[in-house]
C-alpha positions as protocol buffer text, in pm:
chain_id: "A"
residue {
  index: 1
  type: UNK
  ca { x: 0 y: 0 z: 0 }
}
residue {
  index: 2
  type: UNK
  ca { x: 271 y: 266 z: 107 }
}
residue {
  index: 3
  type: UNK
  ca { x: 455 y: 213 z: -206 }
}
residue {
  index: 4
  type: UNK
  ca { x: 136 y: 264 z: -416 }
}
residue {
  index: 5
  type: UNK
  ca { x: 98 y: 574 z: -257 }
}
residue {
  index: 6
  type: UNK
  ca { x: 438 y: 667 z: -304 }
}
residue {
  index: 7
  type: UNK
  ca { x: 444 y: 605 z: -686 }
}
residue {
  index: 8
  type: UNK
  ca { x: 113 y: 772 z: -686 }
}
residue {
  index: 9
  type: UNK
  ca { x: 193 y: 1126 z: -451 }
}
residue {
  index: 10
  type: UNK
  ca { x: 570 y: 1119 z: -522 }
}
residue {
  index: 11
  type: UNK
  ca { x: 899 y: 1008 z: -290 }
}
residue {
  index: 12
  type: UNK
  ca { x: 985 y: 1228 z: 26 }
}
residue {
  index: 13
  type: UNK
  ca { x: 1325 y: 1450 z: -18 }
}
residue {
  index: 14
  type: UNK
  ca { x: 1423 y: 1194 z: 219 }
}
residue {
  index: 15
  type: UNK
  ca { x: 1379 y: 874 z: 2 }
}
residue {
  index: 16
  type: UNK
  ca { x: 1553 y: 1056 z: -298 }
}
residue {
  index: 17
  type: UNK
  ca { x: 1804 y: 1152 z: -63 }
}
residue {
  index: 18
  type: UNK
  ca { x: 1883 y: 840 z: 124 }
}
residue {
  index: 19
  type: UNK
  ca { x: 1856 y: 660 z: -265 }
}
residue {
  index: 20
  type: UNK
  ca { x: 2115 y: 838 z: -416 }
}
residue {
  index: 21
  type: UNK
  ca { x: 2345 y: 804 z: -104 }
}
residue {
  index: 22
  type: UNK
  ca { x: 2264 y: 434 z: -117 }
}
residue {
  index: 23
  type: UNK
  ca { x: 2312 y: 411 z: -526 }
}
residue {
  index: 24
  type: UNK
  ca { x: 2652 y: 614 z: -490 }
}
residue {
  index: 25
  type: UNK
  ca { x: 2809 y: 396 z: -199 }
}
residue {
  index: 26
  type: UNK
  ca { x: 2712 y: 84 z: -365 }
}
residue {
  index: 27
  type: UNK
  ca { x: 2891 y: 237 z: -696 }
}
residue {
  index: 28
  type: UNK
  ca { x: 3190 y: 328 z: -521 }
}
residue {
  index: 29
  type: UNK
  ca { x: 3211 y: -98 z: -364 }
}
residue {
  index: 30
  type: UNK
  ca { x: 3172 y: -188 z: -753 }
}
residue {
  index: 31
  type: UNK
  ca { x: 3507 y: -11 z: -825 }
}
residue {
  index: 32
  type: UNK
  ca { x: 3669 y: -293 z: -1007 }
}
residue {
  index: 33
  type: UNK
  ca { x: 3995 y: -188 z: -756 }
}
residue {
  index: 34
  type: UNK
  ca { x: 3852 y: -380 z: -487 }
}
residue {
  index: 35
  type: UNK
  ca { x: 3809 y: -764 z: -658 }
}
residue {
  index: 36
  type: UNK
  ca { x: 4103 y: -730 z: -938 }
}
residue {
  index: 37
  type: UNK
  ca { x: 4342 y: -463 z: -730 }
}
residue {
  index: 38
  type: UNK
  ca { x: 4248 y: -576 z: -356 }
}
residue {
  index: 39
  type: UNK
  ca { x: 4228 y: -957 z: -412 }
}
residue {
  index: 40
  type: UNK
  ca { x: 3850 y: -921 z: -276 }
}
residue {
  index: 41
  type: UNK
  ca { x: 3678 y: -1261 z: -409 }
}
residue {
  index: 42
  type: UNK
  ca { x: 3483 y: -1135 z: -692 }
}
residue {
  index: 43
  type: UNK
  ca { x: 3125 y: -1313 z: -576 }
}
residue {
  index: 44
  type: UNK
  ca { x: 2803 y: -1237 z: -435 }
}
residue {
  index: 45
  type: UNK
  ca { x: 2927 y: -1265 z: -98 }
}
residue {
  index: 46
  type: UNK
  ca { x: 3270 y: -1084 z: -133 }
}
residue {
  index: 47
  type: UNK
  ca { x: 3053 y: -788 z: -305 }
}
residue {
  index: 48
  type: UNK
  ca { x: 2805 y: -781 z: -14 }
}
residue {
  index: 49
  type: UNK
  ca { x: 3120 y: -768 z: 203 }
}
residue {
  index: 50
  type: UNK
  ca { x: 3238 y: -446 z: 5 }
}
residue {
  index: 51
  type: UNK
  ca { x: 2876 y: -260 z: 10 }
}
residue {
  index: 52
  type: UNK
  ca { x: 2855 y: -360 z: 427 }
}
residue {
  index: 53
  type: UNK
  ca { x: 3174 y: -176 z: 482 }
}
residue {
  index: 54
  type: UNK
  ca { x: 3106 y: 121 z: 258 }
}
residue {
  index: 55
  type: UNK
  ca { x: 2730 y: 155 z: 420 }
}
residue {
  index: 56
  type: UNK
  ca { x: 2956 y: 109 z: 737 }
}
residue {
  index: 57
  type: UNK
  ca { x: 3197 y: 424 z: 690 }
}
residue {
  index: 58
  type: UNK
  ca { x: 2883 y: 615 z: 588 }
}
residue {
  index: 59
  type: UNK
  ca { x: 2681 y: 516 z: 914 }
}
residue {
  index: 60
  type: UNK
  ca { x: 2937 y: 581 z: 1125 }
}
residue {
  index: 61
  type: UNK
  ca { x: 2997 y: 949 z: 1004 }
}
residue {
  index: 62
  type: UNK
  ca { x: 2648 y: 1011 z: 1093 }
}
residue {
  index: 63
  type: UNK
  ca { x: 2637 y: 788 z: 1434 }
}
residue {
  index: 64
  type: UNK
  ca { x: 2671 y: 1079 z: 1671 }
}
residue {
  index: 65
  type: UNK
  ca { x: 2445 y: 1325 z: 1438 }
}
residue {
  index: 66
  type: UNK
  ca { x: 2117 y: 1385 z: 1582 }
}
residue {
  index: 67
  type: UNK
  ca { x: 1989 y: 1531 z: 1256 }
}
residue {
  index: 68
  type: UNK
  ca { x: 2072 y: 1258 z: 1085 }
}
residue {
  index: 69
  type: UNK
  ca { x: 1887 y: 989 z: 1301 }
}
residue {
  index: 70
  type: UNK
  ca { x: 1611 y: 933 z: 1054 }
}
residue {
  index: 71
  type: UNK
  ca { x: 1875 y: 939 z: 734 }
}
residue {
  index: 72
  type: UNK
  ca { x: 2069 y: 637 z: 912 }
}
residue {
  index: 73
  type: UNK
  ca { x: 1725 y: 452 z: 998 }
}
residue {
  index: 74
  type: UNK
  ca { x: 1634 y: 475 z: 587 }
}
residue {
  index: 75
  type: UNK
  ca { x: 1982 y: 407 z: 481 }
}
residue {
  index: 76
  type: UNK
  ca { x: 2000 y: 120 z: 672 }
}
residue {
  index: 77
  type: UNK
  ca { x: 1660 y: 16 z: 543 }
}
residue {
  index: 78
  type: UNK
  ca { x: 1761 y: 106 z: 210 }
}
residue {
  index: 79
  type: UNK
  ca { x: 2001 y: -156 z: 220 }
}
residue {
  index: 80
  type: UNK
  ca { x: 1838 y: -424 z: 369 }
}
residue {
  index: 81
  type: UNK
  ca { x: 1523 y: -401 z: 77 }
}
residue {
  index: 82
  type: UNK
  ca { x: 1810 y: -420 z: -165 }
}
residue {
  index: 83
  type: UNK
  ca { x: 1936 y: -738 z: -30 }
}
residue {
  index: 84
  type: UNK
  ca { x: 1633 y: -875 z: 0 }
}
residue {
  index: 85
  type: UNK
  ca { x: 1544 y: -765 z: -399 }
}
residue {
  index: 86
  type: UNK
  ca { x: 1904 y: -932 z: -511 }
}
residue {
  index: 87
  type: UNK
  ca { x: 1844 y: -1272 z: -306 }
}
residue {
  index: 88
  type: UNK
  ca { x: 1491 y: -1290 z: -488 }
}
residue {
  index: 89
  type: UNK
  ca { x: 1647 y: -1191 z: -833 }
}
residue {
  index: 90
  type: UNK
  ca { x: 1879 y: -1456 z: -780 }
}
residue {
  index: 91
  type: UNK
  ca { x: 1627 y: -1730 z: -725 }
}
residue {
  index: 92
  type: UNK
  ca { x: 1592 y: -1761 z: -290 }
}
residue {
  index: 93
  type: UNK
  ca { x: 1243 y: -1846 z: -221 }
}
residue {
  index: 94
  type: UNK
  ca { x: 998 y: -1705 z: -61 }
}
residue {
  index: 95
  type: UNK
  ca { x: 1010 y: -1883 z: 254 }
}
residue {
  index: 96
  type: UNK
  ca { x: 1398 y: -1881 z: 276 }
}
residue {
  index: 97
  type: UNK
  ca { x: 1435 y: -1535 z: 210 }
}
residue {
  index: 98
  type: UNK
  ca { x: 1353 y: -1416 z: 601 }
}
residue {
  index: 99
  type: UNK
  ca { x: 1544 y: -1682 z: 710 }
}
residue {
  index: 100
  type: UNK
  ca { x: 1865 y: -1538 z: 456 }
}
residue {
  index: 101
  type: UNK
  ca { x: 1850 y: -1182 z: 543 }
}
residue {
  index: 102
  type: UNK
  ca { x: 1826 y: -1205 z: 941 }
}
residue {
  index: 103
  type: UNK
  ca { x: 2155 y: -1372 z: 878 }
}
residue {
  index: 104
  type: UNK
  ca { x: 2281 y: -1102 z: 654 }
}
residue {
  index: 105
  type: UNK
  ca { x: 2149 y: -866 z: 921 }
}
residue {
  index: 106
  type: UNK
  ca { x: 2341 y: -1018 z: 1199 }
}
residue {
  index: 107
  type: UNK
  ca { x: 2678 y: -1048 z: 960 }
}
residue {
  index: 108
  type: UNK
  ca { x: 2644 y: -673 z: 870 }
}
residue {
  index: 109
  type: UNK
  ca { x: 2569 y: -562 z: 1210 }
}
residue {
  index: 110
  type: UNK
  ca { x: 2884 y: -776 z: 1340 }
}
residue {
  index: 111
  type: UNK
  ca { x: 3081 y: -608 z: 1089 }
}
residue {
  index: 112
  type: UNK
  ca { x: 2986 y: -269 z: 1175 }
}
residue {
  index: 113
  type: UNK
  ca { x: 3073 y: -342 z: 1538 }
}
residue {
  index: 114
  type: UNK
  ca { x: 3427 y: -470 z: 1457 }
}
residue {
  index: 115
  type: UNK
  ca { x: 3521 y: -181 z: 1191 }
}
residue {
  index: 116
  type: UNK
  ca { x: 3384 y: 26 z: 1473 }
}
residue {
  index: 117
  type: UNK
  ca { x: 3599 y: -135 z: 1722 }
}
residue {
  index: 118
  type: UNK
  ca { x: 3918 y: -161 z: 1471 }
}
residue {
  index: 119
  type: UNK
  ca { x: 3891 y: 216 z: 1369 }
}
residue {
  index: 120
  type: UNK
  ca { x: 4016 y: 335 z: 1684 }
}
residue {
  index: 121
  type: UNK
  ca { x: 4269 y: 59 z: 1769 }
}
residue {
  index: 122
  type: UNK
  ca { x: 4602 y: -30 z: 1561 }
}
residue {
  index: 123
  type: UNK
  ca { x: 4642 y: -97 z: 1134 }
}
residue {
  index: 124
  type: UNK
  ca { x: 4730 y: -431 z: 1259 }
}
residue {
  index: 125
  type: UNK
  ca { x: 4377 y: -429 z: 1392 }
}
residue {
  index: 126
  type: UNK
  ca { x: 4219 y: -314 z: 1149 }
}
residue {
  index: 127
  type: UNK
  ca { x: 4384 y: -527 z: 894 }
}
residue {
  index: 128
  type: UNK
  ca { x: 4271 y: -873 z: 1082 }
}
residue {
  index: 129
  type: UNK
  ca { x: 3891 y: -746 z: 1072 }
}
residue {
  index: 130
  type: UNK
  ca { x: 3938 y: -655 z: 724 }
}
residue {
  index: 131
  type: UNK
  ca { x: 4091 y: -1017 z: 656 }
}
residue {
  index: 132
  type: UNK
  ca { x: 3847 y: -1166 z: 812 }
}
residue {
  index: 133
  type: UNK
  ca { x: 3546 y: -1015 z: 714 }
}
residue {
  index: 134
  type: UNK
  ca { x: 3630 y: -952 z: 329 }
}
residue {
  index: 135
  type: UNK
  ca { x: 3863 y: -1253 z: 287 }
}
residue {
  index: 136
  type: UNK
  ca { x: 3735 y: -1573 z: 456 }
}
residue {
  index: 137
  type: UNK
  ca { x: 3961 y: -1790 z: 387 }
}
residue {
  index: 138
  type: UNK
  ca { x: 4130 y: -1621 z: 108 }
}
residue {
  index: 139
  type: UNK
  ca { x: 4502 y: -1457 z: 125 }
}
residue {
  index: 140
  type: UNK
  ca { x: 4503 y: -1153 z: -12 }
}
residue {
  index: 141
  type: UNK
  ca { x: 4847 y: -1052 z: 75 }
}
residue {
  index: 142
  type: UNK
  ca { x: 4963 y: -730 z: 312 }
}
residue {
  index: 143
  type: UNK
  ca { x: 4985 y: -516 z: 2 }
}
residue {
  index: 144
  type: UNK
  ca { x: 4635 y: -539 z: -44 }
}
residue {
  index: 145
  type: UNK
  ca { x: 4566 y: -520 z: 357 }
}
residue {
  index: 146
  type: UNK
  ca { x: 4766 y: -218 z: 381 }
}
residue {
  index: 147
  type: UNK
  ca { x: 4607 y: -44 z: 36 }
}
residue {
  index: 148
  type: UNK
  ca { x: 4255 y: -187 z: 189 }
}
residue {
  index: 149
  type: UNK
  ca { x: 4311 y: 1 z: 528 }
}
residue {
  index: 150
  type: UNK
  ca { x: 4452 y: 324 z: 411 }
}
residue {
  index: 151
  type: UNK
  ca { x: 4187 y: 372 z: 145 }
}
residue {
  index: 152
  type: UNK
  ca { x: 3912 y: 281 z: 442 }
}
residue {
  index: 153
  type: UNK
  ca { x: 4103 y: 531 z: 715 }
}
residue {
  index: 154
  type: UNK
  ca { x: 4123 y: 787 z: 445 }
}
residue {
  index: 155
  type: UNK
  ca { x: 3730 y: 738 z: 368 }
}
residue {
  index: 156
  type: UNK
  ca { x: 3634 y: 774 z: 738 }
}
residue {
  index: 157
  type: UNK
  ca { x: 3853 y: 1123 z: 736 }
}
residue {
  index: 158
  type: UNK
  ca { x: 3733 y: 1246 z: 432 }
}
residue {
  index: 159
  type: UNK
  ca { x: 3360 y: 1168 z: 532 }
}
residue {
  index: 160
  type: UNK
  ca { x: 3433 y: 1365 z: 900 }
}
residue {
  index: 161
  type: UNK
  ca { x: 3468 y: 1695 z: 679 }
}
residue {
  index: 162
  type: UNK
  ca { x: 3186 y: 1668 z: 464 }
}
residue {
  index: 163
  type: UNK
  ca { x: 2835 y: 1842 z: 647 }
}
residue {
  index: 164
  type: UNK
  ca { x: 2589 y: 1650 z: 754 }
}
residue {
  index: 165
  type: UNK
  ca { x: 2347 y: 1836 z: 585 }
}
residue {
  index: 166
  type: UNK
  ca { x: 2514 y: 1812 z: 228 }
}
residue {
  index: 167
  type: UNK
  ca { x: 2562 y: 1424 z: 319 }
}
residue {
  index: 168
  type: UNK
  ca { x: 2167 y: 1367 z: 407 }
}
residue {
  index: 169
  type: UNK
  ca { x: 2072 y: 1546 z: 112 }
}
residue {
  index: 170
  type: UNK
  ca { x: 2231 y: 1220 z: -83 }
}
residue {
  index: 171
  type: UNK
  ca { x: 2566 y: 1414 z: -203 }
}
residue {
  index: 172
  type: UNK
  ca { x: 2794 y: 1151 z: -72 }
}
residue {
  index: 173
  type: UNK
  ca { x: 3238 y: 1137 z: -132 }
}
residue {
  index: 174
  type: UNK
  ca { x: 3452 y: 845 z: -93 }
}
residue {
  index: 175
  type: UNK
  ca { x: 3858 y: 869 z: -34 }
}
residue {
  index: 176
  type: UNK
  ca { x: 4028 y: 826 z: -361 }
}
residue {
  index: 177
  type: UNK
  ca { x: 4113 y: 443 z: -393 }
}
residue {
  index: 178
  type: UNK
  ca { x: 4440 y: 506 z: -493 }
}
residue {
  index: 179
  type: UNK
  ca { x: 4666 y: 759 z: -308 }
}
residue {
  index: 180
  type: UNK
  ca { x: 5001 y: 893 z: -574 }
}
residue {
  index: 181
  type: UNK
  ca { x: 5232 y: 703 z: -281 }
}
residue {
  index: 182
  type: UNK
  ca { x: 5017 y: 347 z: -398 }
}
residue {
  index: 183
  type: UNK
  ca { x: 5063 y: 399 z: -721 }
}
């Protein structure tokens, strides 16, 4: 019924918003530098790995916003109505779907809590969450670690200086996945 109504009276600045911040952070976890660059496996799961940390870095700027309460709340949703689209696209039935994406739920909330956690402890840190929550049980050497964790440090900083205000209105910038010292 709501979406009806939506298609029929419009979307809210605030669902254009949050959609375009949503569209542009999943863009910027298709960079090809991630899978062929960053040894991240190249699947379904590895890219749901690379959108949970990029919705991560963008939740976390606005954690502590009080304006932005009801941005995070529909960003988060946003997300989790995308996953739930993809895993019927690719075939889940409907009776397995609930079951898939209150595990996705948990994994990207246990992310969230050890990027959170790893952000404000040691690179060493912050490379074994990245290891283990973009790698499983693949190797993708420290190069790719340590281009992994600048690139995600560097994204955190550059998100701190944007406004919150230009951020919920969907204009949204990522670090630069390549610094001129990686290159």
């Amino acid at each position: 019924m709501g979406w009806s109504l939506r298609k029929l009276f419009g979307r809210s600045s605030l669902d254009i918003a949050v959609r375009q911040s949503y569209i542009a952070t999943v863009e910027q976890a298709r960079q090809p530098v991630f899978y062929e660059d960053w040894s991240v496996p190249d699947s379904a799961i590895g890219r749901f790995d690379v959108i949970a940390l990029h919705c991560f870095l963008v939740l976390h700027r606005l954690k502590s916003e009080p304006l932005a309460q009801k941005f995070s709340e529909a960003f988060c949703e946003t997300l989790f109505d995308d996953m739930d689209r993809n895993l019927r696209e690719m075939g889940v039935g409907d009776l397995s779907v609930g079951k898939k994406m209150r595990k996705l739920a948990e994994g990207f909330f246990g992310r969230a809590a050890a990027y959170e956690s790893a952000l404000s402890e040691s690179d060493e840190r912050l490379h074994a969450v990245l290891r283990r929550n973009l790698y499983a049980e693949a190797d993708p050497g420290s190069a790719s670690l340590q281009q992994l964790a600048s690139y995600v440090r560097r994204s955190v900083a550059l998100l701190a200086e944007q406004e919150v205000a230009t951020l919920i209105e969907g204009q949204i910038e990522f670090a630069a996945l390549a610094q001129e010292t990686d290159r």
